[in-house]
C-alpha positions as CSV (number, residue, x, y, z in Angstrom):
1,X,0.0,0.0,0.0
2,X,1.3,3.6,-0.9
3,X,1.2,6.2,1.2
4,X,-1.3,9.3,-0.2
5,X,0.3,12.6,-0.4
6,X,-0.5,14.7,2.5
7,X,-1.0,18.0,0.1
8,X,-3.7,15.7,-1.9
9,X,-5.1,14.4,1.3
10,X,-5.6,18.4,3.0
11,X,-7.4,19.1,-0.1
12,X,-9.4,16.4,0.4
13,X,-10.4,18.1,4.3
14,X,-11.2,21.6,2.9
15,X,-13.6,19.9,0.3
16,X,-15.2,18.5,3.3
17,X,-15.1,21.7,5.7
18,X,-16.1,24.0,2.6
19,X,-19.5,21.7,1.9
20,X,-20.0,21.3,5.9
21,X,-20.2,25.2,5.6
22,X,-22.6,25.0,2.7
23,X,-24.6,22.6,4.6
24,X,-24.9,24.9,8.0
25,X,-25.6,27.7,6.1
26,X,-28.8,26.1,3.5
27,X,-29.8,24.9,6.9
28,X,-29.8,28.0,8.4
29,X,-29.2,31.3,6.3
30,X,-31.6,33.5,8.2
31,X,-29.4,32.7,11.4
32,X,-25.8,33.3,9.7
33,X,-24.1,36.8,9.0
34,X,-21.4,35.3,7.2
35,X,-21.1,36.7,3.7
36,X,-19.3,38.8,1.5
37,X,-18.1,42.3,3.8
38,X,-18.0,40.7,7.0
39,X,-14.7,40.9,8.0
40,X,-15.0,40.5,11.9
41,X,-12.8,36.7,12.4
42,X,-10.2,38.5,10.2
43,X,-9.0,40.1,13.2
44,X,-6.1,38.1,14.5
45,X,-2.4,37.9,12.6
46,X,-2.4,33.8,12.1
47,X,0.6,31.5,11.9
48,X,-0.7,27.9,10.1
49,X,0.7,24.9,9.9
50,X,3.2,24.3,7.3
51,X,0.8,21.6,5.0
52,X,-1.7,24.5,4.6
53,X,1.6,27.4,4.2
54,X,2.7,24.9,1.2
55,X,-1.3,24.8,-0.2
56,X,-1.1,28.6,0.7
57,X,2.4,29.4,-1.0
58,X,1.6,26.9,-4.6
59,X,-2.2,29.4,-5.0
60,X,0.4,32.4,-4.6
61,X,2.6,31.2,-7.1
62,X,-0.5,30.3,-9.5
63,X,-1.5,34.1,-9.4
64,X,-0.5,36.6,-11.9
65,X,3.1,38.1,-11.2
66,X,0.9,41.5,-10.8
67,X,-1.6,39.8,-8.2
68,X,1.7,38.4,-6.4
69,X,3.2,41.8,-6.0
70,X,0.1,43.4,-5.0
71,X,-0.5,40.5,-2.2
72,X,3.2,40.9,-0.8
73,X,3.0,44.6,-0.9
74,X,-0.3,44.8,1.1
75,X,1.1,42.0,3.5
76,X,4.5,44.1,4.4
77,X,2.1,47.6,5.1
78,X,-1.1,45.4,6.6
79,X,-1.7,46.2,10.1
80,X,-0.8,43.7,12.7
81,X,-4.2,43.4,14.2
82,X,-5.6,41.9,11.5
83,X,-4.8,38.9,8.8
84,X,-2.2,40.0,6.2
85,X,-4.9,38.6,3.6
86,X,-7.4,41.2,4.8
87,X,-8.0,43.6,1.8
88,X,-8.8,47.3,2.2
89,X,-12.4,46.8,1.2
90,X,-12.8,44.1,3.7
91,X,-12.3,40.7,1.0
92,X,-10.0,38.2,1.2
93,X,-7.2,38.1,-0.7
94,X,-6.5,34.6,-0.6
95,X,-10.0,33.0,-0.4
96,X,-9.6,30.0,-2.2
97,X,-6.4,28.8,-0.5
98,X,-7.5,30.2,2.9
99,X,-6.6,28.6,5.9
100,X,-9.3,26.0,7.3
101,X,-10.1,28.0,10.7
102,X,-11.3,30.7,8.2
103,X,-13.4,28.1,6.2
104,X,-14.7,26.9,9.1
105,X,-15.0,30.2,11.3
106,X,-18.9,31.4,11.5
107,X,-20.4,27.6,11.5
108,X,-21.0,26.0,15.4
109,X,-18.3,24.5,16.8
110,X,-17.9,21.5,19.3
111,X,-15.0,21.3,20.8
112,X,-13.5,20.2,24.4
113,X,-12.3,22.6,27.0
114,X,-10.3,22.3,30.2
115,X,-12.6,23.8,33.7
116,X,-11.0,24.2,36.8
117,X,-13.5,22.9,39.5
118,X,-12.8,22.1,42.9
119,X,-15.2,19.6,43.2
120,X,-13.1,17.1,40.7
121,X,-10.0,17.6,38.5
122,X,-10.1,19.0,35.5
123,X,-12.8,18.3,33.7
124,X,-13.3,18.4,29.6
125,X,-16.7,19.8,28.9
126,X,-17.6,19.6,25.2
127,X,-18.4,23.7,24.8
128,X,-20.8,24.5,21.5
129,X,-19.9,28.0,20.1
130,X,-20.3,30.2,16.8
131,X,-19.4,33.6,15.8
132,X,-21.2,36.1,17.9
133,X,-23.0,37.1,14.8
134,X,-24.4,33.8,14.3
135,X,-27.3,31.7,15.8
136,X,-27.7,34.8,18.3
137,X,-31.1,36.1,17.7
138,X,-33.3,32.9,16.4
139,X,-31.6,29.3,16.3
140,X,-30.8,28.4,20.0
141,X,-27.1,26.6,19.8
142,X,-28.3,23.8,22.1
143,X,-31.6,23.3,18.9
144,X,-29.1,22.9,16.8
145,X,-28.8,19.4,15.1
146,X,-26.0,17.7,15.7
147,X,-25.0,16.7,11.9
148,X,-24.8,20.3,11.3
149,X,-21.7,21.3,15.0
150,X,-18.6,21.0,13.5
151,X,-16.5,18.7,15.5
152,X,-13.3,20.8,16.3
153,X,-11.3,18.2,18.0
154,X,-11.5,15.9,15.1
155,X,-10.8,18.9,12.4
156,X,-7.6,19.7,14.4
157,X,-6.6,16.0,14.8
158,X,-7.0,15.0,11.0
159,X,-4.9,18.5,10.2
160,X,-2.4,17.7,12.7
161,X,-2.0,14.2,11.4
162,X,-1.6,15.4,7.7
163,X,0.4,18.5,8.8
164,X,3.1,15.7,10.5
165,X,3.1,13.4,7.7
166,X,3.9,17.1,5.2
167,X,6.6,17.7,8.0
168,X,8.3,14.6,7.7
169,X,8.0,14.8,4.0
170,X,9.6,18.2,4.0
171,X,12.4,17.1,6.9
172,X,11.2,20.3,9.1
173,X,10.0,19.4,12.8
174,X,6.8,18.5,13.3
175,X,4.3,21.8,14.6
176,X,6.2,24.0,13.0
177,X,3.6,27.2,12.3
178,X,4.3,29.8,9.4
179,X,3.4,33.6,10.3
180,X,0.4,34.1,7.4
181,X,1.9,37.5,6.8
182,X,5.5,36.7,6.4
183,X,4.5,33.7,3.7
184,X,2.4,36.3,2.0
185,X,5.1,38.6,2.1
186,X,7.8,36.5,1.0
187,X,6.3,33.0,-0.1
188,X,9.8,32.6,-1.9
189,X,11.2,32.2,1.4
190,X,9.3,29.0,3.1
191,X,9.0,26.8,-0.4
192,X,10.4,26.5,-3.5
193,X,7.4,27.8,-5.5
């Protein structure tokens, strides 16, 4: 049996996150903001993991050389409170090769979380969240069917697994995390695109 490429295999995931987001939101567009101009998860710089800095670094290469220089220009000046992707007029500027906590940022999320009590130890209590736009004023989270809460612990544990697999490939240590606006800056620098 061959091993399957980890880059082929990550595709594979955002297929699956992009039409679990397509899903949620022909389920329940009257209770989602997300949509072209809303820029409020776009507020963080992000590092990601090296698998989806390759996917990220191969769409940059695949623009036009005047798309490129655009991109890296708007990266260097772009400021640090916000993703390096984050046009002026509030798109994004990598979209199709964006990371997969922006393609699955808005939709409700499952995932565990560590509570101090002093009844017990710590306890892992699954916690059910979405963007504070979302599912605020009619869909009650806890009404919310279950095939439609994207499991976060199993998103991050399928990426991790590919992302070590990519690492090994690539003879980098495994975790490794790319600053967003320094691959968009200089995507020459990380991979031989």
């Amino acid at each position: 049996m061959t091993a399957r490429d980890p880059l082929e295999l990550y595709a594979q995931l955002e297929a699956k996150v992009d039409a679990f987001f397509a899903r949620v939101h022909e389920a329940h567009a009257d209770a989602m903001a997300c949509g072209k101009g809303c820029f409020d998860c776009c507020s963080d710089r992000l590092s990601i993991t090296l698998l989806e800095a390759a996917t990220l670094a191969r769409a940059i290469a695949a623009m036009p050389s005047s798309a490129r220089a655009s991109l890296s220009e708007h990266a260097r000046r772009a400021d640090s409170s916000v993703c390096a992707a984050l046009a002026d007029d509030g798109s994004c500027m990598v979209y199709a090769a964006r990371p997969l906590i922006c393609r699955s940022h808005g939709v409700p999320i499952r995932y565990g979380r560590s509570v101090d009590d002093a009844s017990a130890d710590k306890v892992r209590l699954p916690v059910v969240t979405a963007c504070f736009k979302n599912f605020g004023g009619g869909t009650a989270m806890d009404a919310l069917a279950a095939e439609l809460i994207l499991d976060q612990t199993t998103v991050s544990a399928t990426l991790g697994a590919l992302d070590a697999a990519f690492a090994d490939q690539c003879d980098v240590p495994r975790g490794t995390r790319i600053d967003l606006a320094e691959l968009i800056s200089h995507p020459e620098d990380f991979f031989d695109v």
